[in-house]
C-alpha positions as CSV (number, residue, x, y, z in Angstrom):
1,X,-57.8,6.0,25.9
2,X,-54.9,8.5,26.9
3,X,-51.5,6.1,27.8
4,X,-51.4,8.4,30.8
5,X,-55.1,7.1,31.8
6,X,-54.1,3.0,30.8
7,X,-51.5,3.4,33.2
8,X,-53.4,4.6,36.3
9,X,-55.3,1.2,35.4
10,X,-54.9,-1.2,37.7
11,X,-53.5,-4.8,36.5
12,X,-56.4,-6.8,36.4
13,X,-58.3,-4.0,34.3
14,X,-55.2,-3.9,31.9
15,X,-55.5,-7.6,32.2
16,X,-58.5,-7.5,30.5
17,X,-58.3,-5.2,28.0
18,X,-57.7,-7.1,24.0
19,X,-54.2,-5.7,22.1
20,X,-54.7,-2.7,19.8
21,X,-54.7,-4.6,15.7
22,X,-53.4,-1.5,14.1
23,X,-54.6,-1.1,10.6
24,X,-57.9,-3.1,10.8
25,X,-61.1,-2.3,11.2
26,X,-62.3,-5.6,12.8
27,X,-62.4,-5.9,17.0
28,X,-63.2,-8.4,19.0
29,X,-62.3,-9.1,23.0
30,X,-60.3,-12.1,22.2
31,X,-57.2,-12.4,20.5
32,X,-56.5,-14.7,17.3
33,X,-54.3,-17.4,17.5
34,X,-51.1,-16.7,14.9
35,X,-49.3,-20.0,14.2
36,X,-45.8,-20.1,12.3
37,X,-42.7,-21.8,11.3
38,X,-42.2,-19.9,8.6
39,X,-42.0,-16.7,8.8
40,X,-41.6,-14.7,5.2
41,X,-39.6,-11.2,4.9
42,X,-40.8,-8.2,2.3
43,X,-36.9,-8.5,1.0
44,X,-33.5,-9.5,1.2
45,X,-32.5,-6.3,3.1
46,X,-34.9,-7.6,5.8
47,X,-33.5,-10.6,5.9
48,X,-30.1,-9.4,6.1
49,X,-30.8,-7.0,8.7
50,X,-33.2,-9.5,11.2
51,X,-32.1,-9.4,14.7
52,X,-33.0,-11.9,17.3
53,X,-32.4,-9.2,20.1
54,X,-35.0,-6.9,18.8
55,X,-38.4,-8.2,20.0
56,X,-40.4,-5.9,17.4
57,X,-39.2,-8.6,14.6
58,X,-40.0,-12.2,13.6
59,X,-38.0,-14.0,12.0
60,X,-39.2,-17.4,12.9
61,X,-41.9,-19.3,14.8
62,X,-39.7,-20.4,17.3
63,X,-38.6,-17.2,18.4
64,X,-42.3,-15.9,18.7
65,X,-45.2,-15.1,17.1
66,X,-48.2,-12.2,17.9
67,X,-50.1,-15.0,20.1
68,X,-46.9,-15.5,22.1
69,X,-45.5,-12.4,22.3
70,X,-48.6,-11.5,23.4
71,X,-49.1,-13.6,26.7
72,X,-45.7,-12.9,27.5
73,X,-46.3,-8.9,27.6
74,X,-49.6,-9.8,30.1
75,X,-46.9,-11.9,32.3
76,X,-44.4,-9.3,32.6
77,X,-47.2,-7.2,33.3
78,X,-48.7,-8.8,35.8
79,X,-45.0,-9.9,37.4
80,X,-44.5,-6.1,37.8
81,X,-41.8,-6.9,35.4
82,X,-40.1,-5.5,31.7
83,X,-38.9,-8.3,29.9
84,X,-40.8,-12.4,29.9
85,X,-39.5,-15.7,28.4
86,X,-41.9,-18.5,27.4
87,X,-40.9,-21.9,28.2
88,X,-42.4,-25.3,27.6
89,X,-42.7,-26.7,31.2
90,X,-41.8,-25.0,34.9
91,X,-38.9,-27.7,34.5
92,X,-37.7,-25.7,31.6
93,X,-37.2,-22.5,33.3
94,X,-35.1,-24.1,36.0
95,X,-32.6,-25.3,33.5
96,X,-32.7,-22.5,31.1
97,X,-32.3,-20.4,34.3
98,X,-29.2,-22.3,35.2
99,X,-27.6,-23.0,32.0
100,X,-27.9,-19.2,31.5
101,X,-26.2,-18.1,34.8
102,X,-23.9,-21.1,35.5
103,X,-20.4,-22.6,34.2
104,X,-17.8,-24.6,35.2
105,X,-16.6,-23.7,38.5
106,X,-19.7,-21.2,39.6
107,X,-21.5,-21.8,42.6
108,X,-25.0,-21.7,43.1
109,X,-27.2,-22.0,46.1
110,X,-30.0,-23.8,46.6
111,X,-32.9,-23.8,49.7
112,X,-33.4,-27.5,51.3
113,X,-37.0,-27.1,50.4
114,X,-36.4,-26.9,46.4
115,X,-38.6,-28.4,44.3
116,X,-37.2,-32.0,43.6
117,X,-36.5,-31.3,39.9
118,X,-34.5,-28.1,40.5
119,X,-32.1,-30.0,42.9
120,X,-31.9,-33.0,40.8
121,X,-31.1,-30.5,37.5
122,X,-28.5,-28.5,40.0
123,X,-27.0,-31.9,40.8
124,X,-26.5,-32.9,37.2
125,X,-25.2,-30.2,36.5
126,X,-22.4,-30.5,39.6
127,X,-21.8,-33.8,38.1
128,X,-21.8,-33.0,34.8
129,X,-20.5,-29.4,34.2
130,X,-18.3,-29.4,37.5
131,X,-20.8,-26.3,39.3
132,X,-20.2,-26.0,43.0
133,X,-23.6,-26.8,44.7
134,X,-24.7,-26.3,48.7
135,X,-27.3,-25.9,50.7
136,X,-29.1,-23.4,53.1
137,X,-32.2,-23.5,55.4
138,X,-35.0,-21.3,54.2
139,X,-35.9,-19.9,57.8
140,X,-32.3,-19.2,58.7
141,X,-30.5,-16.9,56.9
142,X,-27.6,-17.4,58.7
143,X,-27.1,-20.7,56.9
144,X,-26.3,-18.6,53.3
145,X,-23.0,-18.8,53.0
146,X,-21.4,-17.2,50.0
147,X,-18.1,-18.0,48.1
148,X,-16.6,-16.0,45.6
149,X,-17.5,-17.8,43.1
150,X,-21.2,-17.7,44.1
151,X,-23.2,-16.7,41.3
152,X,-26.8,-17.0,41.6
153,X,-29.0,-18.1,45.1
154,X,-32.2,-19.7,43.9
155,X,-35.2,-19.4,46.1
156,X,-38.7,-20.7,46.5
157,X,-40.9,-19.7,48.7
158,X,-43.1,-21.1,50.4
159,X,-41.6,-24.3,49.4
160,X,-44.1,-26.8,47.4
161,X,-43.7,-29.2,49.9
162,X,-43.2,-28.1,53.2
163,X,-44.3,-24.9,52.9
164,X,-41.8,-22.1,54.7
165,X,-41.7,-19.0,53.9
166,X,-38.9,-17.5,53.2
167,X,-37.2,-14.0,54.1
168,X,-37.2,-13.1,50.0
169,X,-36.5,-9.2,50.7
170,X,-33.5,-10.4,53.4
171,X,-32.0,-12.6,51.1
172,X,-32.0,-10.4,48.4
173,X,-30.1,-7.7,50.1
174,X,-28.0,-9.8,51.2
175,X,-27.0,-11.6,47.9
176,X,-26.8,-8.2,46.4
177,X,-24.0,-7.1,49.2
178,X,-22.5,-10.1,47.5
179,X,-22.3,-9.5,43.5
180,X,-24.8,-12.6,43.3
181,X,-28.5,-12.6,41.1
182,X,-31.4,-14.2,42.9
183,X,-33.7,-16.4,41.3
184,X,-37.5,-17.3,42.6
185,X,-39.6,-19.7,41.8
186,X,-42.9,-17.8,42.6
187,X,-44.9,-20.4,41.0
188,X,-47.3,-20.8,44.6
189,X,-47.6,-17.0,44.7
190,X,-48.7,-16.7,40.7
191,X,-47.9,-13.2,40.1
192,X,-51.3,-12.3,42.7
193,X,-50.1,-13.2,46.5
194,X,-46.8,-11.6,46.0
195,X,-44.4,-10.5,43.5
196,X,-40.9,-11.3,43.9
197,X,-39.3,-8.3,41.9
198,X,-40.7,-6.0,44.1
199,X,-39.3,-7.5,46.6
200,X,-35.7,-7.3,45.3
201,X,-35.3,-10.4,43.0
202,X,-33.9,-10.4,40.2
203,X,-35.1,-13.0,38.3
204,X,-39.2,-14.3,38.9
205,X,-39.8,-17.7,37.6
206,X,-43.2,-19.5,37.5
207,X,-44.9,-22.5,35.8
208,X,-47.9,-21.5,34.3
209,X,-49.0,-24.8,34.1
210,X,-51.0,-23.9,37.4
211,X,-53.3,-21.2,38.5
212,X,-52.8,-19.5,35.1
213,X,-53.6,-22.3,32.8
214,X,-56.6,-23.8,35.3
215,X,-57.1,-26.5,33.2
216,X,-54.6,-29.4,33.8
217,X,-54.1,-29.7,30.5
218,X,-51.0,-27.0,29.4
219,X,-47.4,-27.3,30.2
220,X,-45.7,-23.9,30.2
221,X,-42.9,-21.9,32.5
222,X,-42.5,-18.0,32.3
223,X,-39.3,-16.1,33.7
224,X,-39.9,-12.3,34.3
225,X,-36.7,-10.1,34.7
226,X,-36.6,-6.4,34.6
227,X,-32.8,-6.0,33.4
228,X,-32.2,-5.9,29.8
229,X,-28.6,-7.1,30.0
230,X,-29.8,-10.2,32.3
231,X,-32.9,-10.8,30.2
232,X,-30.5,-10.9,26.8
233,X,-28.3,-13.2,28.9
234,X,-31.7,-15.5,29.2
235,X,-32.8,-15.0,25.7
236,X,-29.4,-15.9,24.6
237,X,-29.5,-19.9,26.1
238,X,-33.5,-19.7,25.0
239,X,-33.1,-18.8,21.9
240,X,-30.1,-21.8,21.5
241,X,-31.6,-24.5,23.3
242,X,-34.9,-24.4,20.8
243,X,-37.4,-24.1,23.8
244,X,-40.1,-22.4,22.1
245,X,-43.9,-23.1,23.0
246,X,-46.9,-23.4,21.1
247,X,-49.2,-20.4,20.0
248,X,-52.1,-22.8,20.7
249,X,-51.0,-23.1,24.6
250,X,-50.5,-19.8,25.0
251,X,-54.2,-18.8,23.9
252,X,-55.5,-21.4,25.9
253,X,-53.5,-19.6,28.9
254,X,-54.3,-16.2,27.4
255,X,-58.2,-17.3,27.8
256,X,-57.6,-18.2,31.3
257,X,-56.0,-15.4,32.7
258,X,-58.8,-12.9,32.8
259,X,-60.6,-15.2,35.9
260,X,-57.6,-16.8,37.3
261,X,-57.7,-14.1,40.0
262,X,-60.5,-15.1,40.6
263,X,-60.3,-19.0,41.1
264,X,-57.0,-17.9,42.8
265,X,-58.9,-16.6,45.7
266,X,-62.0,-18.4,45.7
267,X,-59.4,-21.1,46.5
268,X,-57.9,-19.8,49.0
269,X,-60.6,-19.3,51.2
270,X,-61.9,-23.3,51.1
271,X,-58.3,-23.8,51.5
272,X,-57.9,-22.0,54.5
273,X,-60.9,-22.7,56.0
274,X,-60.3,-27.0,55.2
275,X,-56.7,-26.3,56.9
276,X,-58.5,-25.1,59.5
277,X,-60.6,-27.8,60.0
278,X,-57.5,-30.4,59.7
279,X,-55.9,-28.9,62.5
280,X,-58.4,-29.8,65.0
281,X,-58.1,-33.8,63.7
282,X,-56.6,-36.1,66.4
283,X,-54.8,-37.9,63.6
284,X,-53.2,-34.6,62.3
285,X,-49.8,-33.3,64.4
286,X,-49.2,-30.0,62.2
287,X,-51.0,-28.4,58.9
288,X,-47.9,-26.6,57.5
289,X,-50.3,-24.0,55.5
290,X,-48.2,-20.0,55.3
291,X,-51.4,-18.4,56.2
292,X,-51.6,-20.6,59.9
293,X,-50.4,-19.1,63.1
294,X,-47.0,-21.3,64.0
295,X,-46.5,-22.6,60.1
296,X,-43.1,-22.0,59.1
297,X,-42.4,-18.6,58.5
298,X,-46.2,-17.8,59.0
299,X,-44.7,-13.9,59.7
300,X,-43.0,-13.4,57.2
301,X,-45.8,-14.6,54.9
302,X,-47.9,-11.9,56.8
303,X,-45.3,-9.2,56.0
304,X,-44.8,-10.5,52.6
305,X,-47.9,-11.9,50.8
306,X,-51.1,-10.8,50.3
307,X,-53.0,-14.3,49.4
308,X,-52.1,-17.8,49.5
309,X,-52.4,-20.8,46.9
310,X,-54.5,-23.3,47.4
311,X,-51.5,-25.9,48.1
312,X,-50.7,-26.8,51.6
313,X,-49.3,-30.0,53.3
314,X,-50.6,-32.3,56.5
315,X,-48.4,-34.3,59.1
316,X,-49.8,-37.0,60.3
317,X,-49.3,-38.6,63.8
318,X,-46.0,-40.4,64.1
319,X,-47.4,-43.9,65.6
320,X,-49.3,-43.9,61.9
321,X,-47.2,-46.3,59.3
322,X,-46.9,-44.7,56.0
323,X,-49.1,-48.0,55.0
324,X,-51.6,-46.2,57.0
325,X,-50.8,-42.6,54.9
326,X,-51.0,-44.2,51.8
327,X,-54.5,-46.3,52.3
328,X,-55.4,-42.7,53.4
329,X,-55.0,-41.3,50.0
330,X,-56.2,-44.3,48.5
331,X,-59.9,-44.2,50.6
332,X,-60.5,-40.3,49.2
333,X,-63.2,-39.9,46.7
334,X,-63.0,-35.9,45.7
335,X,-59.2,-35.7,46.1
336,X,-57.4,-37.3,42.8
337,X,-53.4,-38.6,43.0
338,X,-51.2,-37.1,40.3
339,X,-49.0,-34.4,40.5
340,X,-48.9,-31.1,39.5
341,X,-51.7,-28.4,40.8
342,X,-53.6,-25.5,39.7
343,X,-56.3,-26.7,37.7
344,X,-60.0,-26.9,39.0
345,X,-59.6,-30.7,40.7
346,X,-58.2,-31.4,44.3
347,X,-55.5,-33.4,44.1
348,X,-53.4,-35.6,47.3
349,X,-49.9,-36.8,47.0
350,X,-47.9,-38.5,49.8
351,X,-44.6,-37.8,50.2
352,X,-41.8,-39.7,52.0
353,X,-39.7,-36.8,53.3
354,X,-36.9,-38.6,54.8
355,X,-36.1,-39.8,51.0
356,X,-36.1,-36.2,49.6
357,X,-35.3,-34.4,52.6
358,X,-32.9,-36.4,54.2
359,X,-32.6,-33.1,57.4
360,X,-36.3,-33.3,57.9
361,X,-36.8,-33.8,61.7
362,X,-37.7,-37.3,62.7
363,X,-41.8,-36.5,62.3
364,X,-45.1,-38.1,60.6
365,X,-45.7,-38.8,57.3
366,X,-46.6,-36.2,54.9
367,X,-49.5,-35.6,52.5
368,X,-49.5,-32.1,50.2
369,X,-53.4,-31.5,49.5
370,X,-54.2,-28.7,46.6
371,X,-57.9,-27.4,47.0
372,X,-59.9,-27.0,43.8
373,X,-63.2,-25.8,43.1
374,X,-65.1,-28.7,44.5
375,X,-67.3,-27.6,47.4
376,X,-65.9,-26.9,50.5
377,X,-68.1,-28.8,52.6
378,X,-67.6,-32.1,50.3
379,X,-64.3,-31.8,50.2
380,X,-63.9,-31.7,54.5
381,X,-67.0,-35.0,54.1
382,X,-64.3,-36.4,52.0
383,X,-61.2,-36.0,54.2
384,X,-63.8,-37.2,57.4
385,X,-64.2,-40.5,56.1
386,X,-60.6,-41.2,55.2
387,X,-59.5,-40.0,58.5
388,X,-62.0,-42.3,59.9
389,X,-60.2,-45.4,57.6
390,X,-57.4,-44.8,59.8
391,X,-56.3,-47.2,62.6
392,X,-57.4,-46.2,66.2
């Protein structure tokens, strides 16, 4: 095939297709798994002349191997992006992000509706390493308010909590006006509902742990940049910190990917249609789902996004104690409690807002519900008869 015909391919077809082995005459649709520490040079010059920077060597199993290298082509691919760092966990790519961008005295921006972990790693890091932190509102861009020291506004949208959407393309321009990077964790989107560096990100960050594992069972993070200078910049604190990833997890990803599209949809219609259904429950005051006419920035996720995950949340009915809320979750058959999403299970976590939101408006408790593969129908049967468990 002509590269001027692979390119008119779209992404899920180049997706698909298995990397050229050059120099053998053995071909097969999957790829082989190539494991290393070690990694052995033809000759001293080689070894004298190895370069870290220049991605067509190996020099040691940390720093990549054909299996790795290879995933991390199909995510920059499939983030519409150049360059793609592994990392072992989504936590990972928020402090390598961070620790890459940041020093004593910067200031970084963060939305109220982070992911815990990133606010707890920017608050160590304020304690710590003396970085200036604050915070905005994700629906109200007026709240971004810059220093000169300002050096990177992180966004995630929809937030994997409570779910707004925010203004990505807005806030880019605006930190641009501004000298500042902006950094998106994209992990709800996963590369297929939207893409954040067309939308005037610089940085795209996700954990692959979800959709594009599917299994439960791999902890991995990916950050997708399309500047060489700001990828070096990245590659630099990777490549120092030691947070290499296994060639075994990234197959097991690598398998996954070709249907993950998919399960990705599939999803999202029982999703929708289950959010749906919640929202005509007595017991439910708002489902806070992007795709939802009145959910938090349910325009801009029109504008914006093409899908949506499988990950919403519920608010209960004040008058209901969290006692209530939690014997909820307890009575569900279908819907396991554990964290994380992604994988082909439903899962329900409660979440007591006021404790890691302390702004969020005096309202019900919360439960986050992610949507597997189960049947839709079971999985409303199930929510039914733990409603019904529910004081009157």
């Amino acid at each position: 095939m002509a590269d001027s015909e692979r390119r008119a391919n779209k992404v899920q077809t180049r997706l698909l297709q298995p990397d050229p082995d050059v120099g053998s005459n053995f071909c097969s649709l999957s790829s082989a798994v190539e494991r290393a520490s070690t990694i052995v040079f033809p000759n001293v010059a080689a070894l004298r002349q190895r370069d870290w920077r220049d991605e067509s060597q190996y020099a040691y199993g940390l720093s990549g191997t054909p299996t790795t290298r290879r995933l991390a082509r199909k995510i920059a691919m499939l983030e519409s992006g150049e360059h793609c760092l592994l990392l072992p966990s989504g936590l990972a790519f928020i402090s390598l992000t961070m620790l890459s961008l940041l020093k004593a005295g910067d200031h970084v921006l963060l939305p109220e509706n982070a992911y815990e972990p990133a606010i707890d790693f920017a608050r160590f890091l304020q304690l710590q390493y003396g970085i200036r932190l604050d915070f905005y509102d994700p629906l109200d861009i007026s709240s971004v308010q810059f220093t000169p020291t300002t050096r990177l506004l992180w966004v995630e949208t929809p937030g994997s909590v409570s779910m707004e959407v925010a203004d990505l393309p807005a806030l880019s321009r605006l930190a641009q006006a501004h000298g500042v990077l902006v950094a998106v964790d994209a992990t709800w989107a996963a590369s297929i509902a939207m893409r954040p560096l067309e939308l005037g990100a610089d940085i795209s960050i996700q954990a692959l742990t979800k959709y594009q594992s599917g299994g439960s069972d791999v902890l991995m993070g990916s950050i997708v940049t399309r500047d060489r200078q700001l990828h070096q910049r990245l590659a630099q604190t990777h490549m120092q910190s030691g947070t290499g990833v296994s060639p075994e997890d990234c197959n097991i990803v690598l398998r996954s990917l070709p249907h993950y599209k998919l399960r990705y949809k599939t999803q999202d219609n029982s999703a929708r249609k289950i959010a749906a259904w919640l929202q005509q429950q007595p017991a439910i005051a708002a489902v806070l789902h992007p795709a939802l006419e009145g959910a938090p920035g349910h325009d801009i996720w029109r504008r914006d996004f093409s899908a949506a995950a499988s990950l919403f949340s519920i608010v209960f009915q004040p008058q209901i104690p969290q006692a209530a809320i939690d014997h909820f979750v307890d009575q569900l058959q279908l819907f396991r409690i554990g964290f994380s999403w992604g994988g082909s299970h439903s899962l329900a976590l409660p979440f007591e807002m006021q404790k890691i939101r302390p702004g969020w408006p005096d309202r019900g408790a919360l439960v986050r519900l992610y949507i597997g593969l189960e049947d839709t129908d079971d999985l409303i049967a199930d929510l039914a008869q733990a409603l019904n468990s529910l004081p009157s």
